[in-house]
C-alpha positions in Angstrom: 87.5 81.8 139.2 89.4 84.8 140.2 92.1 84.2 137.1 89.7 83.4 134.6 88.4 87.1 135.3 91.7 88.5 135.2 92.1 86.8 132.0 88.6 87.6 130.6 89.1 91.5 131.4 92.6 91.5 130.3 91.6 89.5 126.8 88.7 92.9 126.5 91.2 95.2 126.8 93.3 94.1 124.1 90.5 93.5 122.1 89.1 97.1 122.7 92.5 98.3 121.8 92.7 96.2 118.7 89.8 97.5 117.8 90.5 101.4 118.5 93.5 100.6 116.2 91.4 99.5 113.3 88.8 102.5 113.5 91.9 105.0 113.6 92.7 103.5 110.4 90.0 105.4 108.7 91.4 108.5 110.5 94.8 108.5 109.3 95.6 111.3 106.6 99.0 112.9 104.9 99.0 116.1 104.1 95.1 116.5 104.4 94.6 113.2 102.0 92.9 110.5 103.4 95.9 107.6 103.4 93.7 104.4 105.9 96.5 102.9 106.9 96.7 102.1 110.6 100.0 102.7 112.7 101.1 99.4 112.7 101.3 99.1 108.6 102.9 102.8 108.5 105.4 101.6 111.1 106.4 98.5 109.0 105.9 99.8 105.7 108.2 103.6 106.2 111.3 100.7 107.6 111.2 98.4 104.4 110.9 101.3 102.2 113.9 102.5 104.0 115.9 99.3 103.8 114.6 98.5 100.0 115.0 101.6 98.8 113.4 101.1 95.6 113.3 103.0 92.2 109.3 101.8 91.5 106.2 101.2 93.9 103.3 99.8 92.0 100.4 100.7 94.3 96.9 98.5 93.3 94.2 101.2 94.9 94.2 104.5 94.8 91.3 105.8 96.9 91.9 109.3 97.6 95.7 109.2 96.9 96.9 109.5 100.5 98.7 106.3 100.3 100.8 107.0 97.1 101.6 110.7 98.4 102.9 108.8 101.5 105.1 106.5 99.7 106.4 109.3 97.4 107.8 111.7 100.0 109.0 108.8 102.8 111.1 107.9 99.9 111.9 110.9 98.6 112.9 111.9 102.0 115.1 108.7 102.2 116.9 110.8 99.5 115.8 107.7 96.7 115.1 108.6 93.2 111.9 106.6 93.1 108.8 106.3 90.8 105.8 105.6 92.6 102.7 104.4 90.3 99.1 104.0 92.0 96.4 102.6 89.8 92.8 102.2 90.5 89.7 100.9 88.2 88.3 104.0 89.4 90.3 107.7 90.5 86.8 109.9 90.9 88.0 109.8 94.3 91.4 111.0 93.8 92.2 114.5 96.0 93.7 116.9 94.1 96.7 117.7 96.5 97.5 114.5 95.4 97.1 114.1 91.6 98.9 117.4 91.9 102.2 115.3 92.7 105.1 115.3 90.2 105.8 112.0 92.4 103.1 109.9 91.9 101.6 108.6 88.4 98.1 107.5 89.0 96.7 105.4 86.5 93.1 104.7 85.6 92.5 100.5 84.8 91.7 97.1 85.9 94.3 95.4 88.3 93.0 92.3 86.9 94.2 93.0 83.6 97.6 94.0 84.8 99.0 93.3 81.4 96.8 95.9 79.6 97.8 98.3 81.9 102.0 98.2 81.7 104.2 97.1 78.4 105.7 93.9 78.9 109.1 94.9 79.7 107.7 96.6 82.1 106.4 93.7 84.2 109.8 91.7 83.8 111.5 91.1 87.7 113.0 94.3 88.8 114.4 96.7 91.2 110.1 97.4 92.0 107.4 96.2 94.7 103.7 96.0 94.0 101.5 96.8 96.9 98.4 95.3 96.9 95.8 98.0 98.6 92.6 97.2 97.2 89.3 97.3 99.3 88.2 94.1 100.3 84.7 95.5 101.5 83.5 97.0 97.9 82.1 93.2 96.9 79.8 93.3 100.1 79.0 97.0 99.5 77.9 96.9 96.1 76.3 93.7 96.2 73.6 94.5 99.0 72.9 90.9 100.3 73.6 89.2 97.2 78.0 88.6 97.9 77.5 84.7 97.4 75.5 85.2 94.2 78.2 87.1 92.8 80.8 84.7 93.7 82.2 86.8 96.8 83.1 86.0 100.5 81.7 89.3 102.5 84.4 88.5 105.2 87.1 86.0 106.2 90.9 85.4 104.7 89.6 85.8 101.5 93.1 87.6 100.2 95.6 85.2 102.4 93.8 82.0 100.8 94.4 83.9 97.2 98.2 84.9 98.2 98.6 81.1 99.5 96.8 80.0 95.7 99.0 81.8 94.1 102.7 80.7 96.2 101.8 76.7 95.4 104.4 76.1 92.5 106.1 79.1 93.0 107.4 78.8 96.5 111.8 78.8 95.2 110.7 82.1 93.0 108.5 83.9 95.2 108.4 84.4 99.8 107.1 85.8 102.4 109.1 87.7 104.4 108.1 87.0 108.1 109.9 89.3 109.7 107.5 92.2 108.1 104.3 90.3 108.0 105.4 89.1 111.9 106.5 92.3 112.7 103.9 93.1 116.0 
């Protein structure tokens, strides 16, 4: 009986942590723009920029712009000439420290229409990543109690079932690398 309190109060902690590590997501800022990325994604995201070091990052949601800025100086500090492109159905929310960046071209269109938004060359396979940043909670914001009538799933692995979706029939052209997506 003794253990299985050890175990219980040790399983609290780490949830209490994991938790603390989630609300200091909507904490984090760079240079006074809200970014909402916790400390584990900055950790892993600042080392593949750094071993990638790529000439475009397609960001899919803006927000405030923090995120973009971010990307922009880690690799402009990583001494890459890089293009970093952030677009959002929506930049009403878009801090003017960053749409004052000569880094960062934010751009104002649906991610579901990708095709609209870029000139076909454009899209071909290249020296680029896409970062998919979107919020997950606007669907259960904006439909106030009526998610399932829309067609959404308020909560759950919503975006890993559409990753896995979309991987079936691609898996020689397209993987996951686990040692990011592993990484703590």
């Amino acid at each position: 009986m003794q253990k299985w309190g050890y175990s219980l109060k040790r399983f609290t902690a780490l949830m209490i942590q994991k938790f603390q590590i989630i609300l200091g997501k909507w904490q984090t800022c760079w240079r006074g723009v809200d970014v909402l990325k916790d400390p584990l994604d900055l950790v892993v995201v600042q080392q593949l920029l750094w071993e990638l070091k790529l000439r475009t990052v397609i960001e899919f949601g803006t927000y405030k712009g923090g995120s973009a800025l971010w990307t922009a100086d880690m690799l402009k500090m990583f001494g890459c000439k890089s293009r970093v492109i952030s677009v959002d159905i929506d930049l009403s929310l878009l801090d003017p420290e960053a749409k004052k960046s000569p880094d960062v071209e934010f751009i104002e269109g649906d991610i579901m229409q990708v095709e609209k938004l870029f000139p076909e060359e454009f899209l071909k396979p290249g020296d680029y990543i896409c970062v998919e940043d979107t919020n997950p909670i606007v669907p259960a914001v904006v439909g106030q109690g009526l998610i399932k009538e829309l067609g959404y799933v308020a909560f759950g692995p919503q975006k890993l079932n559409e990753l896995k979706s979309f991987l079936i029939g691609r898996s020689q052209r397209y993987l996951v690398d686990q040692r990011y997506t592993d990484f703590f």
